[in-house]
N, C-alpha and C positions, 0 to 999 in steps of 0.2 A: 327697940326704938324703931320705927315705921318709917319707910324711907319711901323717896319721892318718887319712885321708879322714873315717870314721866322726864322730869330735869335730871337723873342720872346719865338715862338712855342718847339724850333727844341734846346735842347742840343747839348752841343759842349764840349768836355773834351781836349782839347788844346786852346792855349793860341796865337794868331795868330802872337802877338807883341814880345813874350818871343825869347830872343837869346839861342840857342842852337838845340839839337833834341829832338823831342817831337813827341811820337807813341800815339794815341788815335780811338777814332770814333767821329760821330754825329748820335743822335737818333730821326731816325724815328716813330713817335710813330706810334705800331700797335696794335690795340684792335681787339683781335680776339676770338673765343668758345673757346680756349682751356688758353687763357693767356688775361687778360682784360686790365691790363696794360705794357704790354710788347712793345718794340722798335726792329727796326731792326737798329743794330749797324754798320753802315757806315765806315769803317777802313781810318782814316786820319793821313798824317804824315806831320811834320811843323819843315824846318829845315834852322835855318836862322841865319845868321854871319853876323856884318857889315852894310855897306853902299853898296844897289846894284839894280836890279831889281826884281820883284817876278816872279817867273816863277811856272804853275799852269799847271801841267801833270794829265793826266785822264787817266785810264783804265778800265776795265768788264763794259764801258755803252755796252756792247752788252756782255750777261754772254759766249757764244760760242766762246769767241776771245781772246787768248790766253797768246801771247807774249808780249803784252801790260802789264798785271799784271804780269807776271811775273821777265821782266825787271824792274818797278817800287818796284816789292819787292827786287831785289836784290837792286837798286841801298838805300832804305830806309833803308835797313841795311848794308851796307858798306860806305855808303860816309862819310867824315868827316866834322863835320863842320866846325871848325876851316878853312878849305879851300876854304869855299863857300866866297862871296861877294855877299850877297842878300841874298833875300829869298826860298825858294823851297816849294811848296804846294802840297803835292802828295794825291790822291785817289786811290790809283791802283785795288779795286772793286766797283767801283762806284754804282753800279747796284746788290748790293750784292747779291738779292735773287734770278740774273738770274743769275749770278756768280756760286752759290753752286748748281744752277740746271742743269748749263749748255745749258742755253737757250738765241736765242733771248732777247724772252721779258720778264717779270718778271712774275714770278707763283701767286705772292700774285694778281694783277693787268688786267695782260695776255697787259698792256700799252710794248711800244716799250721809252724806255727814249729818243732817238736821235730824236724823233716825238713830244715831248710834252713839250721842251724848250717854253719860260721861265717858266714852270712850274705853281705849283698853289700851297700856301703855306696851303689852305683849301681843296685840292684834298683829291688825294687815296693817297695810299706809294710813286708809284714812280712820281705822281704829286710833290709832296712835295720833295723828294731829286733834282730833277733840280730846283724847288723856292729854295731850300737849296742854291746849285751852283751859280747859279742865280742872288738870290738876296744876300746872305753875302759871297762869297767866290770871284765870279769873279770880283767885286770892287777892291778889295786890288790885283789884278793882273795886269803884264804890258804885258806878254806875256803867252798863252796855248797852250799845245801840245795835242789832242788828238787821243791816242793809239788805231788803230783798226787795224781788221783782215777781213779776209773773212767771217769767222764764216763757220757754216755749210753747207750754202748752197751755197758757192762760193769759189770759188781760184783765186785768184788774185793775181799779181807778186807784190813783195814785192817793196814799193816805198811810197815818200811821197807826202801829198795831201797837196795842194795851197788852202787856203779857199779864194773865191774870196772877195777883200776890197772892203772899202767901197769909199774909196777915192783911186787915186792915189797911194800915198804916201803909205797908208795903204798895199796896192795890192803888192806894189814893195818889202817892209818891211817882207809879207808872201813870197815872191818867194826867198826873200832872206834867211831866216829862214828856209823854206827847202830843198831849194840847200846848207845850211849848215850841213840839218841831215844825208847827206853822203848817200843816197840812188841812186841805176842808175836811176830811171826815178822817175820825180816827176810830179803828176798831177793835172791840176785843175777841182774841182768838186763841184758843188754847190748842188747837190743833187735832180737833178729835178726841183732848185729854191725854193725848200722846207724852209723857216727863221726858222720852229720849232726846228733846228739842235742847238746841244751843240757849235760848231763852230760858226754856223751862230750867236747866243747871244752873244756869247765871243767878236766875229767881232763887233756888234750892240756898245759895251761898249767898244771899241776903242781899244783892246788890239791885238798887231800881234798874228797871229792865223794859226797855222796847226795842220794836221790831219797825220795819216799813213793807210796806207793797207798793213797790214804782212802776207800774203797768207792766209791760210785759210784750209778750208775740215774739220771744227774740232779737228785739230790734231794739234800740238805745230812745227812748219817749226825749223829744227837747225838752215839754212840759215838765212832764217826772226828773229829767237831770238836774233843771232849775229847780224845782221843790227842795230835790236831794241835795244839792250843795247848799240850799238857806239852812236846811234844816239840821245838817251841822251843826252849822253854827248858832242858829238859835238854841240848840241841845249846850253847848258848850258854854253861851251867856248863860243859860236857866241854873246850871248849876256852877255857877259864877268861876269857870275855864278861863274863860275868855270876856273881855267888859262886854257893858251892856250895850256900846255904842256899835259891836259888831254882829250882832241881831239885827234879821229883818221879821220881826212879829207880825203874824196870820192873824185873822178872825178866829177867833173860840172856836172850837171846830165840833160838827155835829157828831155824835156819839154815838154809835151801833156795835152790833155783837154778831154773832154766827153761831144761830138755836144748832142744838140738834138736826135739825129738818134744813138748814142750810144749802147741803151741797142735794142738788138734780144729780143722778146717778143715771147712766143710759143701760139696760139691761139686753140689748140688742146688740148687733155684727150690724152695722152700716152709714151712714152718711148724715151728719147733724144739721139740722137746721135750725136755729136758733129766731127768736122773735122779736124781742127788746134789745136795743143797746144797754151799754152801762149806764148808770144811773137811774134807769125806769122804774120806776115806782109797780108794784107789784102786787097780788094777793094770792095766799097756801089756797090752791087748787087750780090758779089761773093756767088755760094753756103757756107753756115755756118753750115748747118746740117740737121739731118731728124730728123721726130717725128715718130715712129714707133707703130702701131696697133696690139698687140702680142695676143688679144684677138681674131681677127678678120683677119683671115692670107691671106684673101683674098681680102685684102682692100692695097692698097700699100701705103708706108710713103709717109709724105705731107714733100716737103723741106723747109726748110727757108732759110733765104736770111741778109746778111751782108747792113747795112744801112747808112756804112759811110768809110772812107779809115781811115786807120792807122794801130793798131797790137791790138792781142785778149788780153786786158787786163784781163778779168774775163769771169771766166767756171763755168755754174750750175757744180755741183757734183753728187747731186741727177738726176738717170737716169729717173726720175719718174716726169712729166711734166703736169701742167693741163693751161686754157687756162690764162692768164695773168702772168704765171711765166716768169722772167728773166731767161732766158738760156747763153747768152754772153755778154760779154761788149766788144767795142772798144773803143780803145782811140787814138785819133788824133792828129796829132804835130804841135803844135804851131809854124809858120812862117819857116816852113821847117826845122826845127831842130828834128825831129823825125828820125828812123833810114828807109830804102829805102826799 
């Protein structure tokens, strides 16, 4: 008989079946010099009325990213349950110890969580909180939203992300899910085709799945927070959580993808200069920027070069560029619905 290593190993102080709200963690255990049996306590919230679907929100899988936890923490203490239909599964720090760091990846680990889906219930720290997800959390889900941002080293216009299905019907189900979280452009991203993604598992285990991008640079976007907190709840009326009278419905939102030829790649040691804001409409070969030699003043900047048409979804931030960083992203409009 196959046992669930994950929910053997791993503490859980909520009750997933229990009607009402319910504020707890899951513990990691971390045995470490200074504390030999200590946990890192996973902040989980379980809040469920009735007959309905589950719906399973993620934030801090990247500790640098902002609006995600903190829309999840408001909506954890404000919603009532008495008004849901279903369930609600919230983690809003998922990633806790990159969370209080403030980091990508997690300090205990130096692992990236959104890389090491399905996890490993026998790993390190953040091995074991995606087998957590993984294996006892995304089961009892029919639908996952996850919360991200640009984080540090990117800006990106705020919008949601299509995670590509696996079937059809799946595929049609995400595009509809976040043309309902009232974002203007929603994109589809597979990640480079990366499956180690929190989405991509979620997808694997049949559940409608999107993602978000709420700008980014470190910093908390007013704009992006407000998107982030409608778009909750528009997610939650869409698959009827929550009524319809507590939606605030967007415009259809324009459609775009990220080819191959997307991300600007800097192949140089030095200094970015960037030419477009976001949103700028673009064309595969336009200049997109220079890399600048400020050690060396007698060497002039190497340009780079735009790799696909569409508008500059995502700006390094960091002027400071060595050879394999991302410095841009475009994204491209699916069947001519993008903007001209």
């Amino acid at each position: 008989m196959k046992t669930n290593l994950s929910k053997d190993l791993i503490q859980c102080t909520v009750d997933f079946d229990r009607p009402g709200k319910q504020i707890g963690s899951f513990y990691i255990p971390l045995s470490v010099h200074d504390d030999a049996w200590g946990v890192i306590p996973v902040p989980i919230a379980v809040i469920a009325n009735g007959e309905g679907p589950t719906v399973i929100f993620e934030g801090g899988n990247h500790g640098d990213e902002y609006e995600g936890p903190i829309a999840l923490g408001e909506m954890i203490r404000d919603i009532d349950a008495s008004r849901i239909s279903g369930r609600i599964i919230a983690v809003p720090a998922i990633n806790l110890p990159a969370v209080l760091a403030a980091m990508r990846t997690s300090p205990v680990d130096d692992l990236n969580l959104n890389r090491i889906f399905p996890g490993n219930a026998l790993g390190s720290a953040t091995e074991q909180i995606a087998a957590f997800v993984n294996d006892v959390i995304f089961p009892l889900g029919d639908v996952f939203v996850d919360l991200h941002s640009g984080g540090t080293s990117l800006d990106i216009l705020p919008s949601a992300v299509i995670e590509p299905g696996l079937t059809p019907e799946q595929h049609a189900e995400n595009v509809r899910a976040a043309s309902a979280f009232g974002a203007p452009i929603a994109v589809v991203i597979d990640n480079r085709g990366d499956p180690r993604t929190a989405t991509a598992s979620a997808a694997r285990l049949g559940m409608t799945t999107i993602g978000t991008e709420m700008g980014g640079s470190g910093t908390v976007s007013i704009e992006a927070l407000a998107l982030c907190r409608r778009g909750i709840n528009n997610v939650l009326a869409h698959v009827g959580v929550l009524p319809q009278d507590m939606a605030t419905p967007g415009p259809e939102p324009v459609l775009y993808t990220l080819s191959p030829n997307a991300h600007v790649i800097s192949e140089d040691d030095g200094v970015l200069e960037t030419l477009h804001p976001l949103g700028t409409a673009v064309r595969a070969g336009e200049l997109a920027g220079r890399v600048h030699f400020l050690g060396q003043p007698e060497r002039p900047p190497v340009d780079i070069h735009y790799g696909a048409d569409g508008i500059v979804y995502g700006r390094r931030r960091s002027g400071r560029v060595r050879p394999g960083n991302c410095c841009l992203v475009v994204a491209s409009p699916i069947e001519g619905r993008g903007h001209d």
